[in-house]
Backbone as ProteinMPNN parsed JSONL, in Angstrom:
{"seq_chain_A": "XXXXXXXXXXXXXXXXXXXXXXXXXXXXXXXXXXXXXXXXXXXXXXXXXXXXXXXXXXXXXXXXXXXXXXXXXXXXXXXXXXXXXXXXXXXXXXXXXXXXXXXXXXXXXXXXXXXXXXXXXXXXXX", "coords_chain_A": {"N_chain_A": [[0.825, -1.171, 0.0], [0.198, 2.418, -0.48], [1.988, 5.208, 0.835], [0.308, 7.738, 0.657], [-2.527, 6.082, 1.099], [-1.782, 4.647, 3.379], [-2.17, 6.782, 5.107], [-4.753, 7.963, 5.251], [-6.083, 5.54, 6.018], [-5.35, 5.795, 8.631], [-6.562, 8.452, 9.48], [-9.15, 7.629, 9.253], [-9.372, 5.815, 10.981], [-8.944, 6.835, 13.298], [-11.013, 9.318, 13.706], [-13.101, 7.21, 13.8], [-12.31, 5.917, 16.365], [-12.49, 8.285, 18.27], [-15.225, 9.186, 18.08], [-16.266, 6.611, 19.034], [-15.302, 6.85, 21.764], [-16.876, 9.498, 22.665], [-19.885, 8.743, 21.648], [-19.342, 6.67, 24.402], [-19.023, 8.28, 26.468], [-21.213, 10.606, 26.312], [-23.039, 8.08, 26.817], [-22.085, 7.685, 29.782], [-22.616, 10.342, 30.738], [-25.174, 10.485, 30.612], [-25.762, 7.974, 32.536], [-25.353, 9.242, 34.84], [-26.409, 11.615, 35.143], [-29.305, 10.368, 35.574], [-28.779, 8.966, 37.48], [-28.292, 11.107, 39.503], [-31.058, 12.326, 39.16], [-32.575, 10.373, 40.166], [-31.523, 10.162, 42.671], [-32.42, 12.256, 43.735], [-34.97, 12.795, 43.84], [-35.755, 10.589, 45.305], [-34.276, 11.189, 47.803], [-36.233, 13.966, 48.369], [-38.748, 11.981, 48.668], [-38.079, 10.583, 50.599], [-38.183, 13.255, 52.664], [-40.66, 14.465, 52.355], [-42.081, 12.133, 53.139], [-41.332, 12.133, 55.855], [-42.469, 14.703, 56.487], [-44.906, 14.087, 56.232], [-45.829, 11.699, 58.223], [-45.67, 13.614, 60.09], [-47.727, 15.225, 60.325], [-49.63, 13.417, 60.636], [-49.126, 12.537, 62.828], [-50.22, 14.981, 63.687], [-53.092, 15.178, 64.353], [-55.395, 15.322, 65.889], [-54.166, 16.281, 68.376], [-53.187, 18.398, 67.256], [-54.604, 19.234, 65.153], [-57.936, 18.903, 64.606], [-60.137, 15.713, 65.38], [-62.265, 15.658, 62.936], [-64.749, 15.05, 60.975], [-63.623, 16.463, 57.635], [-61.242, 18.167, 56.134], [-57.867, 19.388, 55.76], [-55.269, 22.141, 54.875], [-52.009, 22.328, 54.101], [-48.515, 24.013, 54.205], [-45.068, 23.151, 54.174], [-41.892, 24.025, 53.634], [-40.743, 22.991, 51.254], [-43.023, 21.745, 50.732], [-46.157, 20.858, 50.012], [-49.508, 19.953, 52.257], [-52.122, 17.967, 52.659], [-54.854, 16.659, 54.856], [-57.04, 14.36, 54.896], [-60.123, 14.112, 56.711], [-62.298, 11.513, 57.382], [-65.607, 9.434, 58.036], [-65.105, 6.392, 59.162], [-65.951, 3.212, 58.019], [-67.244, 1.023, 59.995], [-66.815, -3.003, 59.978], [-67.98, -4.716, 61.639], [-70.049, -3.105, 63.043], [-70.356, -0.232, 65.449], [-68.068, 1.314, 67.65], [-68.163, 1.363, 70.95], [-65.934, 2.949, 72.193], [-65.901, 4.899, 71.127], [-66.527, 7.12, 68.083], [-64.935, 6.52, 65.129], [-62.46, 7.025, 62.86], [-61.021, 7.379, 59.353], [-58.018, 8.84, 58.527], [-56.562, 10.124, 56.207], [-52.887, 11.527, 54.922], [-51.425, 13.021, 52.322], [-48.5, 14.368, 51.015], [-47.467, 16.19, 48.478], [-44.75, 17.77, 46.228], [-44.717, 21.279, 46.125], [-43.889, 22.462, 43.382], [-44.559, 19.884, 41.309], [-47.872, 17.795, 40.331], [-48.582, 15.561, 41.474], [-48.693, 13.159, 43.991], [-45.971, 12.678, 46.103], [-45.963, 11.076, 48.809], [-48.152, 8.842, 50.395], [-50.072, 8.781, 53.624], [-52.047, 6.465, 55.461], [-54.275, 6.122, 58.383], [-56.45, 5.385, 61.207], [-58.131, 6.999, 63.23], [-59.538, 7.314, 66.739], [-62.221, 9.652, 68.288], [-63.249, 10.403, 70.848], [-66.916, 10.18, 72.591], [-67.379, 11.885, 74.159]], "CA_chain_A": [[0.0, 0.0, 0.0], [1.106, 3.39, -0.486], [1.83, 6.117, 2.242], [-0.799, 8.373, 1.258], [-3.282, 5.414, 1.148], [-1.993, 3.968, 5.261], [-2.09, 8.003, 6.21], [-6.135, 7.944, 5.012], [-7.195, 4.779, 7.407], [-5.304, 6.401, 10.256], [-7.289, 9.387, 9.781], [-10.276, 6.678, 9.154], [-9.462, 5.055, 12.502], [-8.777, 8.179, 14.438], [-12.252, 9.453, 13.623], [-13.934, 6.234, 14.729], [-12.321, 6.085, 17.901], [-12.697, 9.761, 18.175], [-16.564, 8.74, 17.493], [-17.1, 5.203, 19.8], [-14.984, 7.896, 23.189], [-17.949, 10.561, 22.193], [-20.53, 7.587, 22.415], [-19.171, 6.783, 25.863], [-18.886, 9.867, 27.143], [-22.65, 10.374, 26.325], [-23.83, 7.33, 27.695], [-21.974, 7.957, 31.215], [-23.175, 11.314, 31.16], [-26.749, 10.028, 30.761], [-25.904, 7.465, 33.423], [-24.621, 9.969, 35.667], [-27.835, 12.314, 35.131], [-30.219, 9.534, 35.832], [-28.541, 8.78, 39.24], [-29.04, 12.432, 40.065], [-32.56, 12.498, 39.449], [-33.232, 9.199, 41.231], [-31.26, 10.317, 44.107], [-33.162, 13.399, 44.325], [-36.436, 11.856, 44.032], [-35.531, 9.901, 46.798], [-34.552, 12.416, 49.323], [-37.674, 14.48, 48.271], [-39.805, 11.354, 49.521], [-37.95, 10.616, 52.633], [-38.303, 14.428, 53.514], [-42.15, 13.894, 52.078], [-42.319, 11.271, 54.76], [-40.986, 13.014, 57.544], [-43.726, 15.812, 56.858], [-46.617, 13.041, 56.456], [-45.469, 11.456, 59.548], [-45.349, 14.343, 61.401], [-49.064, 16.133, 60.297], [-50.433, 12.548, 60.628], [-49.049, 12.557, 64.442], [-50.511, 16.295, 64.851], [-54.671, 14.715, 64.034], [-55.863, 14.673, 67.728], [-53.5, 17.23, 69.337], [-52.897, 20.38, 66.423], [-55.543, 18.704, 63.999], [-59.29, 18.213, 65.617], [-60.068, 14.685, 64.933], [-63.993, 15.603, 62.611], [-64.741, 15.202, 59.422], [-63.181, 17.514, 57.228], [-59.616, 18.783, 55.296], [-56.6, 20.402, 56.194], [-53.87, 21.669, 54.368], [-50.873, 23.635, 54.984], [-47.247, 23.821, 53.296], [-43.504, 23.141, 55.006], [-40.658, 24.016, 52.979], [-41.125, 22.825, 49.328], [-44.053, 20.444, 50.168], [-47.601, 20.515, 50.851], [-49.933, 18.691, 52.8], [-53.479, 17.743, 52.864], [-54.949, 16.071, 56.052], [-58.285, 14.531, 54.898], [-60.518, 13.233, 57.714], [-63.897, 10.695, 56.706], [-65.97, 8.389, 59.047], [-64.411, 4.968, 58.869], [-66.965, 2.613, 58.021], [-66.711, -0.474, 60.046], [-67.714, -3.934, 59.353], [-68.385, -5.117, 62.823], [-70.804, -2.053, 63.647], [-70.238, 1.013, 66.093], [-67.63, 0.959, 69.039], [-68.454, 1.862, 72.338], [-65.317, 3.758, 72.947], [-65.94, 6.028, 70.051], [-66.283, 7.494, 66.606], [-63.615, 5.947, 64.334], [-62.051, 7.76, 61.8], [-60.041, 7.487, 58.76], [-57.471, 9.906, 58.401], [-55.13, 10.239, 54.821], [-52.241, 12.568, 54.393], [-50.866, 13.151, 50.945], [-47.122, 15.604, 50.325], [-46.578, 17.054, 47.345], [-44.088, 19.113, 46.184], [-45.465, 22.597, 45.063], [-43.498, 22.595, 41.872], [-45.763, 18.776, 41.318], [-49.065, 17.819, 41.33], [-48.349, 14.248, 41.885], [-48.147, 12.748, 45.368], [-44.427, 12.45, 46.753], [-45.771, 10.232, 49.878], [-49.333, 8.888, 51.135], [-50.38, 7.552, 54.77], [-53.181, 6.37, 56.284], [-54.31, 5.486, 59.679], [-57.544, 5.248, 61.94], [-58.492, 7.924, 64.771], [-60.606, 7.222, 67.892], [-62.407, 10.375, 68.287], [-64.303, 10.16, 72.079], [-67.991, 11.192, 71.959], [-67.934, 12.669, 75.642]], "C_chain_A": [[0.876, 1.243, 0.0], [0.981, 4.131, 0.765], [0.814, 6.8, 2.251], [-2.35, 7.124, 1.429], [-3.204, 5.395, 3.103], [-2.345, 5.199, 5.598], [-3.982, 8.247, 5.885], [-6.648, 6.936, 5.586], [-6.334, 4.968, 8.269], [-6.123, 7.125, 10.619], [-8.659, 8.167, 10.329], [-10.126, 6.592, 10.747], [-9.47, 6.026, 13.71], [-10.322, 8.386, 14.611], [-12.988, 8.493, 14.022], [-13.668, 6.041, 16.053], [-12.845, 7.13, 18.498], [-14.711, 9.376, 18.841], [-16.97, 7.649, 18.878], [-16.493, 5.798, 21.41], [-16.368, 8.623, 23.104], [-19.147, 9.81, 22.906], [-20.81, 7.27, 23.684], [-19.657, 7.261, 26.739], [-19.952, 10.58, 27.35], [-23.369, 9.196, 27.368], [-23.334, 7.874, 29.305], [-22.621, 9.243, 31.603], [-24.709, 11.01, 31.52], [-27.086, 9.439, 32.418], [-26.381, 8.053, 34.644], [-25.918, 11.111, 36.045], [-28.963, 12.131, 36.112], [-30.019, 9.344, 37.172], [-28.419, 9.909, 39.951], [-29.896, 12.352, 40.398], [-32.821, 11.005, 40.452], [-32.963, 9.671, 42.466], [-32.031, 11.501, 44.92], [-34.354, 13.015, 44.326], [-36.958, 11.072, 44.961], [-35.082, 10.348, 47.913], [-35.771, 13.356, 49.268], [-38.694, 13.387, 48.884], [-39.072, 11.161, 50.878], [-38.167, 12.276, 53.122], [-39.744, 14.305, 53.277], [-42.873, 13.302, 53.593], [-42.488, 11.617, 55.968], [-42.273, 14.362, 57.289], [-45.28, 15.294, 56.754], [-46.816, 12.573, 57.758], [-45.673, 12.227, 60.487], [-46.98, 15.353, 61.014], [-49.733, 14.546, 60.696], [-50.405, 12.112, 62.431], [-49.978, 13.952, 64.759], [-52.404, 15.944, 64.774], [-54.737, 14.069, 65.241], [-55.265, 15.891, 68.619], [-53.736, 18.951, 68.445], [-54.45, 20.303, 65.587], [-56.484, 18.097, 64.821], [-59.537, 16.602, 64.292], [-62.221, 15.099, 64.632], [-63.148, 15.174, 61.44], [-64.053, 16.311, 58.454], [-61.609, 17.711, 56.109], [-59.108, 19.975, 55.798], [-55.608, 20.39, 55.791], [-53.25, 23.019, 54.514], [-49.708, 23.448, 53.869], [-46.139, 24.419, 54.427], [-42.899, 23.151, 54.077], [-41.481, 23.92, 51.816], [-42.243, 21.926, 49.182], [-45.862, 21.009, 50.419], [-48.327, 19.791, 51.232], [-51.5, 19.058, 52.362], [-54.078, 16.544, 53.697], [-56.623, 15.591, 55.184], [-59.151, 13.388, 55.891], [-61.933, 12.679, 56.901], [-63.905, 9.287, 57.734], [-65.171, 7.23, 58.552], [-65.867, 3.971, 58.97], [-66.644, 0.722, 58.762], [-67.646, -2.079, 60.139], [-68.686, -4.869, 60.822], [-69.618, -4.113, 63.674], [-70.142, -0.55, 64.472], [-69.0, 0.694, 66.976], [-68.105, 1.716, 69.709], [-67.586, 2.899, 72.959], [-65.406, 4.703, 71.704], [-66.487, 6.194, 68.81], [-64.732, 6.916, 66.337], [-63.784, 6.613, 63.239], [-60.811, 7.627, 60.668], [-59.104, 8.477, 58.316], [-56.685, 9.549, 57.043], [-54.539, 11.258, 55.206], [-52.116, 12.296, 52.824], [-50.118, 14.618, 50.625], [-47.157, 15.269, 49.296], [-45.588, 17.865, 47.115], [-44.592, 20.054, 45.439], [-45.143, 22.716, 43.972], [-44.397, 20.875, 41.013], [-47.135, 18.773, 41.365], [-49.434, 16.609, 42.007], [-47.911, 14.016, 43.139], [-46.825, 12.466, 45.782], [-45.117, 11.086, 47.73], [-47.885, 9.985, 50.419], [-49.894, 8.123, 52.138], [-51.915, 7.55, 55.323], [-53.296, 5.574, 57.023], [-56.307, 5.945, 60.114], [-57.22, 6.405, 62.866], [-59.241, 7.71, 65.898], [-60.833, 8.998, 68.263], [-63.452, 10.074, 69.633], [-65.668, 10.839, 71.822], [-68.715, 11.62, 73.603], [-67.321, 13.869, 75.987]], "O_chain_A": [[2.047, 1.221, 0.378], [0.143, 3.875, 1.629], [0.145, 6.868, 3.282], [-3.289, 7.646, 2.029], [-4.03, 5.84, 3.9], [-3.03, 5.117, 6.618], [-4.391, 9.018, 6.753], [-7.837, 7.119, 5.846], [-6.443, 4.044, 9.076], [-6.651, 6.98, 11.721], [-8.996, 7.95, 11.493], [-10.751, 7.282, 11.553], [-9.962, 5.872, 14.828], [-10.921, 7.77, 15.493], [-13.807, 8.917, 14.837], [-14.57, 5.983, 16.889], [-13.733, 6.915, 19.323], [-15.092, 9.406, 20.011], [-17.905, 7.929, 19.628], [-17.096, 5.312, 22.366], [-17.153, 7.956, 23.778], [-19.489, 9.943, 24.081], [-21.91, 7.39, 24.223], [-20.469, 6.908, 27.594], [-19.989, 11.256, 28.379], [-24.032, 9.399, 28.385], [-24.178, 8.443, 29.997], [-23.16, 9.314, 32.707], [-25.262, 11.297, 32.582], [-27.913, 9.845, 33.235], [-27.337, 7.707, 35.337], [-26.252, 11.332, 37.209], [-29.462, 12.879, 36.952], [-30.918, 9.512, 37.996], [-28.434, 9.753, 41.172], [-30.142, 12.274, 41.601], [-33.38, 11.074, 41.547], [-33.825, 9.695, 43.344], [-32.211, 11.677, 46.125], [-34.694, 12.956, 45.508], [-38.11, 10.877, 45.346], [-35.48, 9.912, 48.993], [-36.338, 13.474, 50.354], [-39.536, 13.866, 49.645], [-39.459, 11.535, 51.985], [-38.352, 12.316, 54.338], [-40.244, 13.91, 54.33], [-43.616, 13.672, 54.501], [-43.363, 11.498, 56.826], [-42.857, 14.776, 58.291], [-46.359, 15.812, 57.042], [-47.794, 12.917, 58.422], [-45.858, 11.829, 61.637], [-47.108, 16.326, 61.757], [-50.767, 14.813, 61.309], [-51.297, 11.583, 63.093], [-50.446, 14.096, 65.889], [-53.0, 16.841, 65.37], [-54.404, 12.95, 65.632], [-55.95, 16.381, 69.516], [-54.178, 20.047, 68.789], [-55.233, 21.248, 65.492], [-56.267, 17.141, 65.565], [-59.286, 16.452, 63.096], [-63.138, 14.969, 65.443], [-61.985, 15.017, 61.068], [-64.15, 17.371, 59.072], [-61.392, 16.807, 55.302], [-59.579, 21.064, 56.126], [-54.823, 19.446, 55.886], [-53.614, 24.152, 54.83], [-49.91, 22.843, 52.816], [-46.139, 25.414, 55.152], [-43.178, 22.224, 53.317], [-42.509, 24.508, 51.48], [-42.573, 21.387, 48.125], [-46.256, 21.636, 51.403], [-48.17, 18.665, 50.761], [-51.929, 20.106, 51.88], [-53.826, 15.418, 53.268], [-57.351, 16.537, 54.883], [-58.958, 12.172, 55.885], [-62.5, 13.302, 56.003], [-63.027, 8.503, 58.095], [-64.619, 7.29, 57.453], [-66.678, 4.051, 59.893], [-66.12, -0.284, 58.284], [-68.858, -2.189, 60.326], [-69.773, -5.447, 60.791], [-70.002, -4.413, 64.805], [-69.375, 0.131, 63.792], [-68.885, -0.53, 67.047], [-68.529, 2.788, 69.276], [-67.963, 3.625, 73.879], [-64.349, 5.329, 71.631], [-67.034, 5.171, 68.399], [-63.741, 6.889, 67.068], [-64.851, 6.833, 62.666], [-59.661, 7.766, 61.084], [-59.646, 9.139, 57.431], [-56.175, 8.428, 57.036], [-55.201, 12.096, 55.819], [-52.72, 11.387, 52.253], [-50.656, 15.64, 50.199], [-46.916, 14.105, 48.976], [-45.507, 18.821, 47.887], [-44.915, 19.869, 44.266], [-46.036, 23.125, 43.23], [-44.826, 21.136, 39.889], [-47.74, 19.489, 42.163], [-50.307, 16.504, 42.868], [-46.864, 14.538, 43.523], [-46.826, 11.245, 45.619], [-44.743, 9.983, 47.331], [-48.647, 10.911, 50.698], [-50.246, 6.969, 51.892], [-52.681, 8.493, 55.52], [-52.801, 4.454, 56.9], [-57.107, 6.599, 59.444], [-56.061, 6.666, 63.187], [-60.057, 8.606, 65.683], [-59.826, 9.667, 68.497], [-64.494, 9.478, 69.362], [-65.766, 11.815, 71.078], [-69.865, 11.661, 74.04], [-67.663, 14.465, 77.009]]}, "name": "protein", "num_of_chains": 1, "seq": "XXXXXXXXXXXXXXXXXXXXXXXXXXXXXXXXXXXXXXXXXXXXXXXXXXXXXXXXXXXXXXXXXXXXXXXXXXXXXXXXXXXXXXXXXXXXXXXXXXXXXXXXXXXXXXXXXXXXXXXXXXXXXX"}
């Protein structure tokens, strides 16, 4: 082969390596992106949590245990407390009204739920 022929698939080969680094270098970036957003997605619900957790403790003490909705906003999230009779299958109790309580955080920039709990209330009727 001649010289200028080998010096035209160096270039050749340069440029493909050049080309399949590039490639790479893309995908890891992507990778690298992706495990951002997950990781942030995932401290946004554990902090989520911790503010469901902690309005779903205040239903009885900060939060009257009726019927009803309550919502507020901590930091970047908001809440909504919603109270509704609990219907139960065994009839009435004796020591109370029973109540189902939901939370549900969002983050304000969302409209999609971050985190949602629910629990029962005993609400006394004396």
């Amino acid at each position: 082969m001649s010289r200028k022929r080998q010096a035209g698939f160096a270039l050749v080969e340069a440029i493909v390596a050049a080309a399949i680094i590039a490639g790479a270098l893309v995908a890891m970036f992507a990778v690298m992106i992706d495990g951002a957003t997950r990781s942030r997605l995932a401290e946004d619900k554990r902090l989520g949590l911790l503010v469901a957790e902690s309005r779903l403790a205040a239903v009885g003490a900060e939060i009257p245990v009726r019927v009803g909705s309550f919502a507020g906003v901590e930091g970047p999230f908001t809440w909504e407390v919603a109270i509704n009779p609990y219907r139960m299958a065994v009839g009435r109790s004796d020591a109370g009204d029973v109540y189902q309580v939901s939370v549900a955080v969002r983050l304000r920039s969302r409209s999609t739920s971050l985190v949602e709990l629910r629990s029962l209330r005993l609400a006394s009727t004396y």
